[in-house]
Backbone as CSV, one residue per row, in Angstrom:
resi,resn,N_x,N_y,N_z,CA_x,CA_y,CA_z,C_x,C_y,C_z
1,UNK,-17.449,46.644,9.970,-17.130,45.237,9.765,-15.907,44.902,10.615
2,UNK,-16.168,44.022,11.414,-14.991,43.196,11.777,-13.591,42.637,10.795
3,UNK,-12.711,42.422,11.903,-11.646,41.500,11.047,-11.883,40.258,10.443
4,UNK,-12.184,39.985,11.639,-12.962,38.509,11.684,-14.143,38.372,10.602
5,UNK,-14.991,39.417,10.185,-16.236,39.167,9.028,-15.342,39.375,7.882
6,UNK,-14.573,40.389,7.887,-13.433,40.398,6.668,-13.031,38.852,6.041
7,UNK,-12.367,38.106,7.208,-11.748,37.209,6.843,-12.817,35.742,6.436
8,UNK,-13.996,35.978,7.104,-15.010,34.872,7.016,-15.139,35.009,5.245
9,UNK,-15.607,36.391,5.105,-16.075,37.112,3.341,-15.261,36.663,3.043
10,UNK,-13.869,36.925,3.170,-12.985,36.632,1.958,-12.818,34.616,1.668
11,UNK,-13.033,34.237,2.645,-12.967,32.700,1.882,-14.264,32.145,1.101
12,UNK,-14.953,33.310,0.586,-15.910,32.995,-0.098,-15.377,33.340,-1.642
13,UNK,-15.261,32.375,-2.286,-15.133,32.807,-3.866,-16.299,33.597,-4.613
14,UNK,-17.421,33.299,-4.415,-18.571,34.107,-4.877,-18.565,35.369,-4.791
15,UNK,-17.621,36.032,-3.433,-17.676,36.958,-3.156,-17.765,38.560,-4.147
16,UNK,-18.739,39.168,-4.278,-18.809,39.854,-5.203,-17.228,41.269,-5.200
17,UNK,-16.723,41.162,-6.392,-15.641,42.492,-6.556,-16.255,43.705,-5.401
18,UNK,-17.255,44.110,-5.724,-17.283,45.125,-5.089,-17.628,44.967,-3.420
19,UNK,-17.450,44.221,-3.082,-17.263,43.632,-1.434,-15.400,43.317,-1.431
20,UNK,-15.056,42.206,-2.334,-13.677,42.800,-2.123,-12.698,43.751,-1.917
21,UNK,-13.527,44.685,-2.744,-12.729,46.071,-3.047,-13.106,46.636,-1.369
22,UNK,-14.554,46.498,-1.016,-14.782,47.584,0.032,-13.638,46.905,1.633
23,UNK,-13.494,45.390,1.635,-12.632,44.713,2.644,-11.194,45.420,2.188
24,UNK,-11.004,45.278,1.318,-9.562,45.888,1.323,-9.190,47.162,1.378
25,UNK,-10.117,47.809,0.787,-9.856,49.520,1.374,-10.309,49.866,2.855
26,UNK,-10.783,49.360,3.405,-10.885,49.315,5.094,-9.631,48.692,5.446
27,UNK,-9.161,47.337,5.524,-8.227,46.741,5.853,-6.527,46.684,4.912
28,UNK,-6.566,47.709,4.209,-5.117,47.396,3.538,-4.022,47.829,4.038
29,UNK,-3.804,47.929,5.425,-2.821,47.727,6.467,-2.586,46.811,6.619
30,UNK,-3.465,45.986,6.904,-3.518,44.463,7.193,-2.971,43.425,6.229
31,UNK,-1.526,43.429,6.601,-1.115,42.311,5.372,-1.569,41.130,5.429
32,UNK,-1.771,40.378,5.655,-2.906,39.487,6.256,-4.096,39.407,5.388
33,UNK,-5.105,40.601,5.610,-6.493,40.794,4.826,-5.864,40.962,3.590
34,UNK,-4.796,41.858,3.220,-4.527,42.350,2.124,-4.061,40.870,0.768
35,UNK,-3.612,39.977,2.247,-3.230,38.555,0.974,-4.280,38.039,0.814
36,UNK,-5.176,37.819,1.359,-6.364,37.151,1.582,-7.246,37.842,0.303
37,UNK,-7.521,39.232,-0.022,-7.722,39.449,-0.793,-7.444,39.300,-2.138
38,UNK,-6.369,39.406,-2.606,-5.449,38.839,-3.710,-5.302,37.138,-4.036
39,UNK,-5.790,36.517,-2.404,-5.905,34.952,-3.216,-7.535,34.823,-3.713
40,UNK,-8.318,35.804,-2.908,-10.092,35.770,-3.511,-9.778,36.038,-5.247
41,UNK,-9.146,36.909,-5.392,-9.204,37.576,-6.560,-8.381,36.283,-7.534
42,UNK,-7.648,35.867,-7.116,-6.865,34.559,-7.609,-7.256,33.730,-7.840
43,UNK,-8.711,33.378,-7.021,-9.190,32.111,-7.054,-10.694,32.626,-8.205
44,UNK,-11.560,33.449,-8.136,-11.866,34.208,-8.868,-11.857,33.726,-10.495
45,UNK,-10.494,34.440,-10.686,-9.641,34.422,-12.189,-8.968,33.020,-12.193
46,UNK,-9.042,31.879,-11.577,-8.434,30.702,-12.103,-9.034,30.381,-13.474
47,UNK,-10.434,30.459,-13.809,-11.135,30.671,-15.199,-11.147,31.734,-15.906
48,UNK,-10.975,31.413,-16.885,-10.681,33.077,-17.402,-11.511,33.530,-17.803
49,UNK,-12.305,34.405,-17.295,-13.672,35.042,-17.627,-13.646,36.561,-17.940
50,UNK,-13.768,36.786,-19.506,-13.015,37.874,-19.735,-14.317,39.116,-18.883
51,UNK,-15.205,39.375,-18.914,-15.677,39.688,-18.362,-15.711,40.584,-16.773
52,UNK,-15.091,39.515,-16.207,-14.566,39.784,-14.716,-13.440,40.564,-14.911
53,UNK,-12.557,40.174,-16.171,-11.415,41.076,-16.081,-11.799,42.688,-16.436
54,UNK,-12.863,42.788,-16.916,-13.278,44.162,-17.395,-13.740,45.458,-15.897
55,UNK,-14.178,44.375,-15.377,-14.567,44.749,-14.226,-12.997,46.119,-13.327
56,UNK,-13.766,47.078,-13.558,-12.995,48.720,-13.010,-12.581,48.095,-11.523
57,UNK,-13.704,47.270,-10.798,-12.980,47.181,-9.297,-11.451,46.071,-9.435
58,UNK,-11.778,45.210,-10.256,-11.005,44.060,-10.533,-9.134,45.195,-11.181
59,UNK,-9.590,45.900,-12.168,-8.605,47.068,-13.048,-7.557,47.138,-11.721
60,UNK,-8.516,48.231,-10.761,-7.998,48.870,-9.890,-7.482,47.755,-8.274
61,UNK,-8.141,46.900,-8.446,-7.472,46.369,-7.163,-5.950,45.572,-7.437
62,UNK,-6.032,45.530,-9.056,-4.387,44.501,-9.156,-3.802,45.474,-9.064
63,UNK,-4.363,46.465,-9.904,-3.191,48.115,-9.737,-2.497,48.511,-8.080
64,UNK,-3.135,48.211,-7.109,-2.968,48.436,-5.857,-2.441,47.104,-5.230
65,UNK,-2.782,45.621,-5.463,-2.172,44.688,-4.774,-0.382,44.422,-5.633
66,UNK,-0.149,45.256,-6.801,0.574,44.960,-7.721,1.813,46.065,-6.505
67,UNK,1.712,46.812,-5.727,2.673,47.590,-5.213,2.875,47.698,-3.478
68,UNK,2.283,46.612,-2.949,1.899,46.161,-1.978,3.459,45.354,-1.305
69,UNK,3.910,45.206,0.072,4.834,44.927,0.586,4.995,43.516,0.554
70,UNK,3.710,42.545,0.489,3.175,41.519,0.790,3.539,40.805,-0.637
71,UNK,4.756,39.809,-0.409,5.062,39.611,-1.582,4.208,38.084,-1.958
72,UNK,3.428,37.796,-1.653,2.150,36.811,-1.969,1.414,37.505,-2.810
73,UNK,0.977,39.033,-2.606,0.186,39.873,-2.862,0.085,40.128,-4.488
74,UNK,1.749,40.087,-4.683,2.440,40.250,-5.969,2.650,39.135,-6.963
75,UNK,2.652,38.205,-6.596,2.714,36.688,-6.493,1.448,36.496,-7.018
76,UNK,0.469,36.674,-6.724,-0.770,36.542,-7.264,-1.223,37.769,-8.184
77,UNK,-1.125,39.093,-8.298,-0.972,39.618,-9.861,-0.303,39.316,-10.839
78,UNK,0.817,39.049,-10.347,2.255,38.493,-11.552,1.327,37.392,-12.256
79,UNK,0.552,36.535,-11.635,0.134,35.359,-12.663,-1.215,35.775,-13.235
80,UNK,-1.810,36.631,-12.406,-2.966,36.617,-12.784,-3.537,36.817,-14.200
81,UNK,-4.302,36.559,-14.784,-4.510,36.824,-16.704,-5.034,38.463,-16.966
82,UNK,-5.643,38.645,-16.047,-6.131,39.863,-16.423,-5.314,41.252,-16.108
83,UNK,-3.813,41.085,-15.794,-2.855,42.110,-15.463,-2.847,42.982,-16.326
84,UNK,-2.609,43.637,-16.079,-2.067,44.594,-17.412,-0.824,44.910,-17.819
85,UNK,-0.892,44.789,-19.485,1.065,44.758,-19.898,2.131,45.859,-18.476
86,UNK,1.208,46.808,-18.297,2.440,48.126,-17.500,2.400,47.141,-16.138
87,UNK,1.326,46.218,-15.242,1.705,46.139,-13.941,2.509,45.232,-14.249
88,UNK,3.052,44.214,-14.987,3.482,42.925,-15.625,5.160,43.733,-16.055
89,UNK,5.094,45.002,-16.606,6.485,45.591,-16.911,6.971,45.862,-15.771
90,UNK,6.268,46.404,-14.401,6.995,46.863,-13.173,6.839,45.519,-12.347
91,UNK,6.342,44.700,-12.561,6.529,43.604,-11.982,7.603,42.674,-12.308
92,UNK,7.882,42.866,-13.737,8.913,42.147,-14.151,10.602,42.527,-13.627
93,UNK,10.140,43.516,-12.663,11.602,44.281,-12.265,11.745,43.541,-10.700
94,UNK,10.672,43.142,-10.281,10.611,43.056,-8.684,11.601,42.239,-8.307
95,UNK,11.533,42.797,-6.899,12.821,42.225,-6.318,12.830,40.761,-5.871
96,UNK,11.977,40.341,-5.806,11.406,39.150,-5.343,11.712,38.227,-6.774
97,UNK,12.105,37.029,-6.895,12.553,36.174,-8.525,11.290,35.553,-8.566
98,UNK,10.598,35.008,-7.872,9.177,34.442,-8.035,8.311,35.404,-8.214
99,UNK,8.367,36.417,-7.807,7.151,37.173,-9.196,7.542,37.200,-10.060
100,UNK,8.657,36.928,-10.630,9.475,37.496,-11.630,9.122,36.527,-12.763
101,UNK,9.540,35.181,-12.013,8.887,33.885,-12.726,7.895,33.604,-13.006
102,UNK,6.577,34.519,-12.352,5.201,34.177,-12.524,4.960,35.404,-13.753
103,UNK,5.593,36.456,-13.885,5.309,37.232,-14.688,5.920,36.629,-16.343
104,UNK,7.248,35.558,-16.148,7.427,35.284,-17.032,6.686,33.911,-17.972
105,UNK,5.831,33.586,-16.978,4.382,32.685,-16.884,3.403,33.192,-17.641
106,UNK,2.653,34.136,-17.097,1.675,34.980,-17.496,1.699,35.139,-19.161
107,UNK,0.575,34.607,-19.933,0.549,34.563,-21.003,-0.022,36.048,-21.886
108,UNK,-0.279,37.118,-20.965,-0.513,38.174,-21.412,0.929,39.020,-21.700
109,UNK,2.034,38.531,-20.390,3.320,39.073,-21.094,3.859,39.219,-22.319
110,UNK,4.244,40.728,-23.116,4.521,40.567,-24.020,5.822,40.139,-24.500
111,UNK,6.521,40.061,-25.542,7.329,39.018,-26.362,8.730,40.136,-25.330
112,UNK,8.555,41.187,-25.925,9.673,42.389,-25.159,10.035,42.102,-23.771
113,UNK,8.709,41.896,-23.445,9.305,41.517,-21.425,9.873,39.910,-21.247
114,UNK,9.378,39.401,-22.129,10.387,37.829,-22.185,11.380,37.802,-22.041
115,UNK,12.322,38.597,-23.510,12.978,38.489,-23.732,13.942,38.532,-22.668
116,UNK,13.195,40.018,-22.068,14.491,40.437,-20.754,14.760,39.148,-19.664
117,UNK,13.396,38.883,-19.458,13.581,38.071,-18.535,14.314,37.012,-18.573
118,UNK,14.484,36.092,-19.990,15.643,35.299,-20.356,17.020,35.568,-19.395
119,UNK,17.443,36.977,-19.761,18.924,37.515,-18.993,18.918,36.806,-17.199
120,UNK,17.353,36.566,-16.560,16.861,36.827,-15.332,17.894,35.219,-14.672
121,UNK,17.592,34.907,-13.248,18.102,33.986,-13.142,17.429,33.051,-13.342
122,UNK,17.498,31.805,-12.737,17.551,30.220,-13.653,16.050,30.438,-13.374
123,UNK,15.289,30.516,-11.658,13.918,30.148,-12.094,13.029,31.063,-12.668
124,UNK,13.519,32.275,-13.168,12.651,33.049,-13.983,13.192,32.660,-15.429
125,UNK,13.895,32.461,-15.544,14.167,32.146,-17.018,13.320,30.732,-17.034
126,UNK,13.333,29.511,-15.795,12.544,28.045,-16.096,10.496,28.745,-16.435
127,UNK,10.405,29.940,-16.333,9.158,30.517,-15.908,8.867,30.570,-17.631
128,UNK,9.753,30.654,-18.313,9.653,30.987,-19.581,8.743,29.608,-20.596
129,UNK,9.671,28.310,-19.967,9.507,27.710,-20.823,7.862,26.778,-20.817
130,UNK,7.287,27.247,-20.189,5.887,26.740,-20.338,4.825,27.995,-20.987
131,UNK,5.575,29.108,-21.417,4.219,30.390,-21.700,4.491,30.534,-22.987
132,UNK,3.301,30.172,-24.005,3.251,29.753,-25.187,3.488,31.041,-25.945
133,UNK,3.650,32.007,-25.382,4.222,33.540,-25.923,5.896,33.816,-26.131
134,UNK,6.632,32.719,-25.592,8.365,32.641,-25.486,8.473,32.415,-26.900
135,UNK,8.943,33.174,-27.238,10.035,33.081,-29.098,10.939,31.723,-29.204
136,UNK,10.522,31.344,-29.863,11.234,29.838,-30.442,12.436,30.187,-30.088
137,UNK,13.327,31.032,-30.316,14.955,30.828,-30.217,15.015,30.863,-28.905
138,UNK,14.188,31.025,-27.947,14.906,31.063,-26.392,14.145,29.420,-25.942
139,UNK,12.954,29.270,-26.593,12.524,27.725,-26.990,13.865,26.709,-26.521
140,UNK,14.251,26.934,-27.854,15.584,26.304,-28.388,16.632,25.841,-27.251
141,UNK,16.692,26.640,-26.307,18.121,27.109,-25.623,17.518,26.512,-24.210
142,UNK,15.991,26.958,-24.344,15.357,25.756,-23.012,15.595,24.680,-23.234
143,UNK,15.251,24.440,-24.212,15.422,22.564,-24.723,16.415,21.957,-24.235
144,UNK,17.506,22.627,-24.360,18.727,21.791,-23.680,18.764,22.476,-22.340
145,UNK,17.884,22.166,-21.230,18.507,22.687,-19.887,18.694,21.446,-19.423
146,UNK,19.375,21.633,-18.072,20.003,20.356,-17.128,18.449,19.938,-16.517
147,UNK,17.330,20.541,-16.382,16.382,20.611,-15.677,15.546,19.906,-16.325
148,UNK,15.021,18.725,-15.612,13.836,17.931,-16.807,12.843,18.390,-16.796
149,UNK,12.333,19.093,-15.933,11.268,19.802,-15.664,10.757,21.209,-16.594
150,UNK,12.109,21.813,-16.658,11.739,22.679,-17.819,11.915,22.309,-19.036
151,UNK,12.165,21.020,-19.438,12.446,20.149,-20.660,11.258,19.556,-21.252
152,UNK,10.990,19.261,-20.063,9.179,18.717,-19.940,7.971,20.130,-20.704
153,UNK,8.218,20.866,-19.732,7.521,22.127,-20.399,7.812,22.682,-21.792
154,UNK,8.751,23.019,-22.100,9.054,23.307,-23.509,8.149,22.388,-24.858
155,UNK,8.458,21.067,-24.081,7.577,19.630,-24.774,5.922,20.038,-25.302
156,UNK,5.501,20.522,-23.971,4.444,20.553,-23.686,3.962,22.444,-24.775
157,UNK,4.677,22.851,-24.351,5.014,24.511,-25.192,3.863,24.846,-26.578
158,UNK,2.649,24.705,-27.125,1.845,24.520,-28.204,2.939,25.741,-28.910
159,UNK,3.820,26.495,-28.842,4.703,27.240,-29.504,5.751,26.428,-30.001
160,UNK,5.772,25.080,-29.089,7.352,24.313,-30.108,6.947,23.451,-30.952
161,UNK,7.896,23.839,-31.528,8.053,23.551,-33.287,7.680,22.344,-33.459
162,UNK,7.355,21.674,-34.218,7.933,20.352,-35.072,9.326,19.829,-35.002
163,UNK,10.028,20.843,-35.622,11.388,20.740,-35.514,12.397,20.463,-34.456
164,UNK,12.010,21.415,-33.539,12.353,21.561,-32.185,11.735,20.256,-31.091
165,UNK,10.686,19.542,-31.523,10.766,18.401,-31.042,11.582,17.501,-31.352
166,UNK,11.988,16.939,-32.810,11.825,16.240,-33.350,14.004,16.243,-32.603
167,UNK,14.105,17.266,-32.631,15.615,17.578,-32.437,15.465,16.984,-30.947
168,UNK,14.701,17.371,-29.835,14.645,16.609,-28.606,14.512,15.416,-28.535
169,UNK,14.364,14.540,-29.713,14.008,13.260,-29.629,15.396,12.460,-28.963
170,UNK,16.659,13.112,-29.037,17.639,12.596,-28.484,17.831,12.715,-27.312
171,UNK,17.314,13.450,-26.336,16.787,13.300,-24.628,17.416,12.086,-24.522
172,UNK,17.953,12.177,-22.765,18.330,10.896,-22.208,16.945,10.614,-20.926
173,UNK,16.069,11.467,-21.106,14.692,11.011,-19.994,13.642,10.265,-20.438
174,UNK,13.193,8.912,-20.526,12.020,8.292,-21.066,10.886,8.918,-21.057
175,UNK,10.600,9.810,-20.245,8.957,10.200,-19.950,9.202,11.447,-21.079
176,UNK,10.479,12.529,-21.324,10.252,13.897,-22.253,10.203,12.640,-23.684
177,UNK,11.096,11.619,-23.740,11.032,11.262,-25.382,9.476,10.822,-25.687
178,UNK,9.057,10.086,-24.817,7.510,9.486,-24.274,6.397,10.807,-25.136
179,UNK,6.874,11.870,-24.223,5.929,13.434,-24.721,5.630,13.932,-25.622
180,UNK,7.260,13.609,-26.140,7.618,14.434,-27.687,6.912,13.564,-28.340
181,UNK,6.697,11.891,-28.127,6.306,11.284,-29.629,4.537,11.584,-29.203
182,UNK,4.267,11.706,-28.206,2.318,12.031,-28.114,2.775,13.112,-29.286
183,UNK,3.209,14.678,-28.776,3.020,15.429,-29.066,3.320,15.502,-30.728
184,UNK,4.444,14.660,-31.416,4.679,14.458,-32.474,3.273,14.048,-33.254
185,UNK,2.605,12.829,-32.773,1.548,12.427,-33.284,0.265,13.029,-33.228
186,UNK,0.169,14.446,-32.770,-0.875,15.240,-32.716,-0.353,16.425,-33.844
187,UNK,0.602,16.705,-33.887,1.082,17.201,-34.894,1.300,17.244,-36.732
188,UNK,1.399,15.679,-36.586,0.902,14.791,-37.956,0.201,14.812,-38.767
């Protein structure tokens, strides 16, 4: 196979796992093929089809794009749903803060790797406040950021409280007080 048929295959989403797997173990020099692979697999898993995640080629190719130089590569396991808690624990270390943030995204992360990540800087800690797995008390401490954006998310959070809205209702942004009262009235 060519580079060039490599790269044609890979912008096919249909593309079956086990054609992915065989492009990337020919080409995983190729940082290039190697991202290209990891966004197939990305685009793939935008639905969550538990199924696909079962899939041994699917297991083994995050295991391998998860340690890869290609920090896109990583970037796209960190979010992906079907990670696994251990690539999600060594991912949560990476040097890179945007995997870091996507791992603190990832709703398979457990409560333990949150936590740490809280300590992390601002946009892995903003990574927190939209993954409905974050513990109310770090909830809490989002709620009041300078950032409307992660103010917004917390809003949005199916983990925040009643309470914890009802306390945001004093926001100085029209569109989060706007949120809180939808979200209040679904709550009701």
């Amino acid at each position: 196979m060519t580079r060039d048929d490599a790269v044609d295959m890979l912008m096919e989403q249909e593309l079956d796992i086990k054609q992915v797997r065989a492009i990337f173990d020919e080409f995983k020099d190729d940082m290039e093929i190697v991202g290209m692979v990891a966004m197939n697999i990305s685009r793939k898993c935008s639905v969550y089809d538990k199924e696909q995640g079962k899939s041994d080629e699917m297991i083994a190719l995050l295991e391998e794009l998860s340690t890869v130089d290609d920090m896109g590569s990583r970037w796209a396991v960190a979010k992906n749903h079907f990670t696994s808690v251990d690539i999600l624990e060594r991912l949560a270390n990476d040097k890179i803060n945007l995997v870091r943030a996507l791992v603190a995204t990832n709703p398979n992360t457990p409560v333990s790797i949150l936590n740490k990540l809280f300590s992390d800087e601002k946009i892995v800690r903003d990574g927190l406040s939209g993954n409905a797995n974050t513990p109310l008390k770090l909830l809490k401490v989002l709620a009041n950021d300078s950032d409307k954006m992660v103010r917004l998310r917390v809003v949005d959070n199916p983990s925040c409280s009643k309470e914890l809205l009802t306390s945001m209702l004093e926001d100085t942004e029209k569109d989060i007080i706007k949120a809180i009262e939808i979200r209040l009235g679904e709550k009701a």
